[in-house]
Structures are given as structure tokens and as C-alpha cells.
C-alpha positions in Angstrom: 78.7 -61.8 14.1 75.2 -60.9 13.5 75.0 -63.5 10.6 76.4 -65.9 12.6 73.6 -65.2 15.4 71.1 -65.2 12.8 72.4 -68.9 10.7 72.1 -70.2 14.2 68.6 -69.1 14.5 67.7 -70.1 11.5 69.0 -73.7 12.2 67.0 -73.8 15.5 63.8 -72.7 14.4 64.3 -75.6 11.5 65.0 -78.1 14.1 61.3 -77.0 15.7 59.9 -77.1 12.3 60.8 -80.3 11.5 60.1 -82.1 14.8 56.5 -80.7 14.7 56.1 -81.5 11.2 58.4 -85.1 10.9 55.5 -87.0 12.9 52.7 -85.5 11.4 53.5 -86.3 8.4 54.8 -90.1 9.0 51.8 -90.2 10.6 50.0 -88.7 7.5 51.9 -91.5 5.6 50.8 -94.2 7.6 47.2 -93.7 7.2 47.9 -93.5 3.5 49.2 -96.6 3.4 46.9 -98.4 5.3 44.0 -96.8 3.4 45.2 -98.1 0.6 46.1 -101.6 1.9 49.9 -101.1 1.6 50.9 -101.0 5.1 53.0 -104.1 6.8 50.9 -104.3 9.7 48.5 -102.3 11.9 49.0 -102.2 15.6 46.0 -103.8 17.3 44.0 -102.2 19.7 42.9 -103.6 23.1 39.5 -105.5 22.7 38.1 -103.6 25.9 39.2 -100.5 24.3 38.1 -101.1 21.1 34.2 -102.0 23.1 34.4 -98.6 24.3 35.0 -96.8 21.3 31.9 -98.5 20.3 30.1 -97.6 22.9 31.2 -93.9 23.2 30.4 -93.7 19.1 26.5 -95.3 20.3 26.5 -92.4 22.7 27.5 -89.9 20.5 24.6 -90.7 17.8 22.3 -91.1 20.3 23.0 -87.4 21.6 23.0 -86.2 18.0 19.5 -87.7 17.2 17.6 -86.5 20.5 18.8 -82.9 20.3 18.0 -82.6 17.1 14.1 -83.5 17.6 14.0 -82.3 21.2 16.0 -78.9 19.9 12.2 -78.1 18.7 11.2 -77.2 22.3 13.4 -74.2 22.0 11.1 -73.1 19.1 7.8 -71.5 20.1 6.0 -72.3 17.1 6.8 -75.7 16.7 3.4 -77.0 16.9 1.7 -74.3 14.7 4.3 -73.3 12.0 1.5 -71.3 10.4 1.6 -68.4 12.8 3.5 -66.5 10.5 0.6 -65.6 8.6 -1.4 -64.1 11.8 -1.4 -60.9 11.9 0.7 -58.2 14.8 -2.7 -57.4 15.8 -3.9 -60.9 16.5 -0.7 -61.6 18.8 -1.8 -58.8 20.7 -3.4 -59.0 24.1 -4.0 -62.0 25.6 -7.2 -63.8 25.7 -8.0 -63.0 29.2 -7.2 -59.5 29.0 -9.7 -59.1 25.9 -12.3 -61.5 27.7 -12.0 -59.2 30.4 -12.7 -56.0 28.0 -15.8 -57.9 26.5 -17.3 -58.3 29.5 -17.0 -54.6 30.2 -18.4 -53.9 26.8 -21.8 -52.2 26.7 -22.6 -51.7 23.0 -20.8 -53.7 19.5 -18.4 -50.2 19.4 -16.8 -51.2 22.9 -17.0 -54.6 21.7 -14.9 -53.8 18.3 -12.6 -51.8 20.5 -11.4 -54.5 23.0 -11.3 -57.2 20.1 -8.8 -54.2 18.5 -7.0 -53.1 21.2 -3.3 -52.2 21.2 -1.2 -55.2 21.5 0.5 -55.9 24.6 4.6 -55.2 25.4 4.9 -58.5 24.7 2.8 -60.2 21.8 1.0 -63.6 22.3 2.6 -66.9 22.0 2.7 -67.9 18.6 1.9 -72.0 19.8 -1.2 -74.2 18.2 -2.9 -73.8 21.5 -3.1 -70.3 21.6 -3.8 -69.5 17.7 -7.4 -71.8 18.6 -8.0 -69.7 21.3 -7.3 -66.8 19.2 -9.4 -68.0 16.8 -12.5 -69.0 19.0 -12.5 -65.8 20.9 -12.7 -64.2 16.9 -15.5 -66.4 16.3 -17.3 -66.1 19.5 -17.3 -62.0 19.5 -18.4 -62.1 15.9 -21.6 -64.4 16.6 -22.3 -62.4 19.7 -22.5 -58.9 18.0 -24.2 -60.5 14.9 -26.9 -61.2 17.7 -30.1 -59.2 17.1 -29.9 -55.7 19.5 -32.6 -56.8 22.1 -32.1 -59.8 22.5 -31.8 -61.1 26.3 -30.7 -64.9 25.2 -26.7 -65.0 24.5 -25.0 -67.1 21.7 -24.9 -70.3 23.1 -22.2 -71.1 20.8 -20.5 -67.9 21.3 -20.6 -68.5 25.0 -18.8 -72.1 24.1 -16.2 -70.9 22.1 -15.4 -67.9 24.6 -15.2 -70.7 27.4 -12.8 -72.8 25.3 -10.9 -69.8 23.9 -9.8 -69.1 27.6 -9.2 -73.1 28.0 -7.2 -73.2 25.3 -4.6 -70.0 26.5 -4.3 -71.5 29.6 -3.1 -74.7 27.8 -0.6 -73.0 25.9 0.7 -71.3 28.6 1.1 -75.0 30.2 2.9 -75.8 27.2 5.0 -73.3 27.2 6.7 -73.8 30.9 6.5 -77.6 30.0 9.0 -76.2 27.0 11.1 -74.3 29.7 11.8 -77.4 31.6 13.2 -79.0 28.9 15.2 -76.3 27.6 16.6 -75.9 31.6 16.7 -79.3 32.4 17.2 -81.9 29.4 18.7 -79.9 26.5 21.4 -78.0 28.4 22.5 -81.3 29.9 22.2 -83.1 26.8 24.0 -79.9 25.0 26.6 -80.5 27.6 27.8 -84.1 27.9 27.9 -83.8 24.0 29.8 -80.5 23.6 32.1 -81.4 26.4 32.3 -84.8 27.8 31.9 -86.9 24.5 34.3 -84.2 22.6 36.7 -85.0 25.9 36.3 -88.8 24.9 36.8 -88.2 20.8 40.0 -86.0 21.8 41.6 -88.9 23.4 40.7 -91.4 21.0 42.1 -88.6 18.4 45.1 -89.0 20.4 45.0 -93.0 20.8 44.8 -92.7 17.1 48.2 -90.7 16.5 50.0 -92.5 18.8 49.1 -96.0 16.8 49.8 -94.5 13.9 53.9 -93.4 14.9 54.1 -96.3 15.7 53.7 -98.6 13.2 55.3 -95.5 11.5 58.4 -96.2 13.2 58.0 -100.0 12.6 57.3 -99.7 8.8 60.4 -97.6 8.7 62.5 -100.1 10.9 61.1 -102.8 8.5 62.2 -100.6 5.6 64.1 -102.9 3.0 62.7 -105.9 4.2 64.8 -105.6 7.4 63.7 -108.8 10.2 63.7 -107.1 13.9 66.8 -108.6 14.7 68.6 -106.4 12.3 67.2 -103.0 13.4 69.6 -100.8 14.6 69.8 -99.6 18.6 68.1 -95.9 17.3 65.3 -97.9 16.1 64.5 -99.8 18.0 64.5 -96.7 20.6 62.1 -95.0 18.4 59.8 -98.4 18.4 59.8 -98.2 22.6 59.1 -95.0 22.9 56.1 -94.8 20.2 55.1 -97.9 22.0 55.6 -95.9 25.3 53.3 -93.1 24.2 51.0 -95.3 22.7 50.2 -97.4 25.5 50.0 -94.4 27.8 47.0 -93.0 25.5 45.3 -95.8 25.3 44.7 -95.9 29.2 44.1 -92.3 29.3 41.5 -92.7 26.6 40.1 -95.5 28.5 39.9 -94.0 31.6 38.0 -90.4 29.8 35.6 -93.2 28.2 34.4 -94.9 31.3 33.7 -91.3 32.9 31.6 -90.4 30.3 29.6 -93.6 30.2 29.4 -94.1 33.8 27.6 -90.6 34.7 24.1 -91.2 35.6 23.5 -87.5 33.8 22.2 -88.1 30.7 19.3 -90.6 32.1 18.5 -88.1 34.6 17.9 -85.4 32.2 15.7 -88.0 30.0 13.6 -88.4 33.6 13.7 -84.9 33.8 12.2 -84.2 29.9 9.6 -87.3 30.9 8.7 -85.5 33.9 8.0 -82.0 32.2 5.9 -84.0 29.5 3.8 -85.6 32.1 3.2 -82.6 34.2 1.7 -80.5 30.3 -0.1 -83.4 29.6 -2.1 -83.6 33.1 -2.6 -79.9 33.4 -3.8 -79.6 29.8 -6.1 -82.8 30.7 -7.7 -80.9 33.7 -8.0 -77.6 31.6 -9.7 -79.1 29.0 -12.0 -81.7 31.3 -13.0 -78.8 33.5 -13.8 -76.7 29.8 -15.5 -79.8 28.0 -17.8 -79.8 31.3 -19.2 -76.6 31.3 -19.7 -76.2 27.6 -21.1 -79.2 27.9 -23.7 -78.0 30.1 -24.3 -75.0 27.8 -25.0 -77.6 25.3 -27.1 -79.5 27.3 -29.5 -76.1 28.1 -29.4 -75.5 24.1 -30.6 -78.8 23.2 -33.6 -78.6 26.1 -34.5 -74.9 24.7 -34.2 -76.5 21.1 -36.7 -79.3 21.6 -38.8 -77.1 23.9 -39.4 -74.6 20.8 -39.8 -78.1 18.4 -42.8 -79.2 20.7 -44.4 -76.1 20.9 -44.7 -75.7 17.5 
């Protein structure tokens, strides 16, 4: 009794087997032969959905390309891949913080000591903008204590580069919520409709795909022999209908996902969006630096007078 129960089982779960694996494999076979130019025919698709396919293939690259440029703003160091070379104790504190200790500075000891203070919880941003300010900060507190003790005229030079060094963080910093906008409010969208939406379209053309290939499966085996449609038998002709059925039924399904996904206004709003951010750096980095190139300007200005002031009185 208990074989009995179990041939039975065995026969059912072999029935499941084999109408899982029966279609994927005549599909499997159809692709073979059309690949290699054997099959009888090949079952047209609609020209409108064939446009969208097309269409939904243009989106796809065009997602691929842009992410993987704009993927860079999620990278810090993307404008100054040289960072790695700077030292832990030049990402320390920020410029400000060690302007700020200069200026409490009363001898080149207390000047050594705020240029060597501890760094920060969180080290400084490792972008282009603030490795220059880094670096003119450096330069600026090396002139100023290689300025002869007694002297009441400061560095001209030093005072520049000390100007620009703070310039320069705060155009990092700009940079670096311009970079935060775009991650929030271009890439996770883009990220999105192409992880989702667009694999939601390439799903249903998967499926648009199987379901043409059953059926000219079913008609290649129909036309088995050599057989003329007249001469099919009632089962296959059944099995032609309902691939037909299915087919049919996919293909407007497909369509339909398709014309969602390129009918959202989403993607072009996240491109105004990464515009937007780009604008927004760009005319805060051009007020920073106008404001900066004026008053070292004037520091230049004051230089040159004193310089040809000296020249005259020679």
C-alpha cells in the first residue's frame, strides 16, 4: 500500500517536472533554431511594440551612461584623487578653526602649535578645493614666521594666501552640499527608475519574449513533417490558440509597463534637479571667490604702492 502511495507520487511529481521543464526547453529549442537560421518562421511582433522596445532599450543606456559619470558625486575626492598622499594630520582641523588659533598666536611656538593641532572628530574633506586651502594656509604660516622677529609690516603674501585659504574651504564646503543634492535628488531617482521601473519593462519583454517563442514552438511542431495547417490535428491546433492566447496577452501587458515608464516626467525632473544643484555651487563659488580676489586684490594694490614708494626713494 505504501508503494503504491509512493509510485503515485512519484508519477505526480514527474507530471510537475515535466510541465515546468517541457516549455522551457521547446522554448530553449526554438531560439536554437532561429539562431541558427533553421526555424520555419518567426512570429512577428507589433510595429508599435517593437518602437517601444527601442525606446525602452535608448532609456535604459541612457540611465547606464549618466550614473556611471554622475556616480562620481558620491565620491569625495573626485576632483583631487591625490589626497591620498596628504597626510592624517593635514586633514585635521579645518581652516577656520586653525585661522582662528593663528590669530590667537603670540609667538612662532603658538603658531607651530595651532598649525599642529589635534585633528578634528571628523577629518577635513579630502576635495581639490580644500587641499588648496590646505596648502595656502601651509604656505601662508610658513612665510609669516620666516618674517624677521620685530617686524610690525605682515607678509603681504602671507596675508593673501591666508585670505584665499579661507576662500577656498568655504568653496569646498559649497561643493560638497552641491554633491548632496545630487546624491538626494538625481542619483537616487536615476538609481530608481533604472533598478525598478526599466527592470519592470525588461521583465515583460522577457516575458513577451517566451511567449513568442512557444509559440512558433508549437507551430514548428504542428508543421513537423512538412504538415500544411489544414492537416494539424484538433490538440494542435489547441496548443497553437492558446500560445497565441498567452502571447498576445503579454504583448499588451508589456506595452502597457513600457508606456509607464516612458511617460513619467521623473527622470527629466531629477536632470532639472542635478542642473539646479550645479548652478547653485557654481554661483556661490563665483561670489566666494569674487569677494576673495577683491580684497587680496587690494592687498596687492598696497604692496605695489609700498614697492614703488621704496624704488623712488632710493
Amino acid at each position: 500500500m505504501n508503494m503504491d502511495k509512493f509510485t503515485a507520487g512519484f508519477a505526480s511529481f514527474g507530471k510537475t517536472v515535466s510541465s515546468s521543464v517541457t516549455p522551457f526547453a521547446a522554448r530553449s529549442q526554438q531560439w536554437i533554431r532561429e539562431q541558427t537560421g533553421n526555424a520555419n518562421e518567426k512570429t512577428e511582433l507589433p510595429h508599435d511594440y517593437v518602437e517601444l522596445e527601442t525606446r525602452i532599450e535608448a532609456l535604459k543606456q541612457t540611465h547606464q551612461k549618466m550614473l556611471a559619470a554622475t556616480s562620481q558625486y558620491a565620491n569625495e575626492a573626485y576632483d583631487y584623487p591625490p589626497n591620498i598622499r596628504e597626510s592624517f594630520q593635514d586633514l585635521g582641523k579645518g581652516i577656520s578653526d586653525k585661522v582662528n588659533l593663528l590669530s590667537k598666536a603670540s609667538s612662532v611656538s603658538d603658531a607651530q602649535a595651532a598649525m599642529t593641532a589635534p585633528p578634528s572628530a571628523k577629518p577635513q574633506p579630502k576635495t581639490f578645493s580644500h587641499a588648496i586651502a590646505r596648502a595656502a594656509l601651509a604656505g601662508s604660516q610658513q612665510l609669516a614666521m620666516a618674517t624677521p622677529q620685530g617686524s610690525t609690516e605682515p607678509d603681504p603674501l602671507a596675508q593673501g594666501l591666508e585670505k584665499f585659504a579661507v576662500a577656498e574651504e568655504k568653496v569646498g564646503h559649497a561643493r560638497l552640499d552641491q554633491d548632496e543634492k545630487i546624491q538626494g535628488m538625481f542619483l537616487a531617482g536615476w538609481s530608481t527608475t533604472l533598478n525598478q521601473s526599466i527592470k519592470s519593462a525588461d521583465k515583460a519583454r522577457t516575458a513577451v519574449l517566451n511567449a513568442r517563442l512557444s509559440l512558433d514552438a508549437a507551430k514548428s511542431r504542428a508543421a513537423a513533417g512538412g504538415r500544411h495547417e489544414e492537416n494539424y490535428s484538433e490538440q494542435q491546433r489547441r496548443a497553437i490558440e492558446q500560445a497565441e492566447d498567452v502571447f498576445v496577452e503579454k504583448v499588451d501587458e508589456a506595452t502597457s509597463v513600457m508606456r509607464n515608464v516612458l511617460d513619467t516626467p521623473e527622470p527629466l525632473r531629477n536632470v532639472a534637479e542635478l542642473v539646479k544643484a550645479q548652478a547653485e555651487f557654481h554661483a556661490r563659488a563665483a561670489e566666494i571667490l569674487e569677494e576673495v580676489a577683491k580684497n587680496i586684490g587690494e592687498i596687492q594694490m598696497d604692496q605695489e604702492t609700498s614697492y614703488r614708494q621704496a624704488r623712488d626713494a632710493q
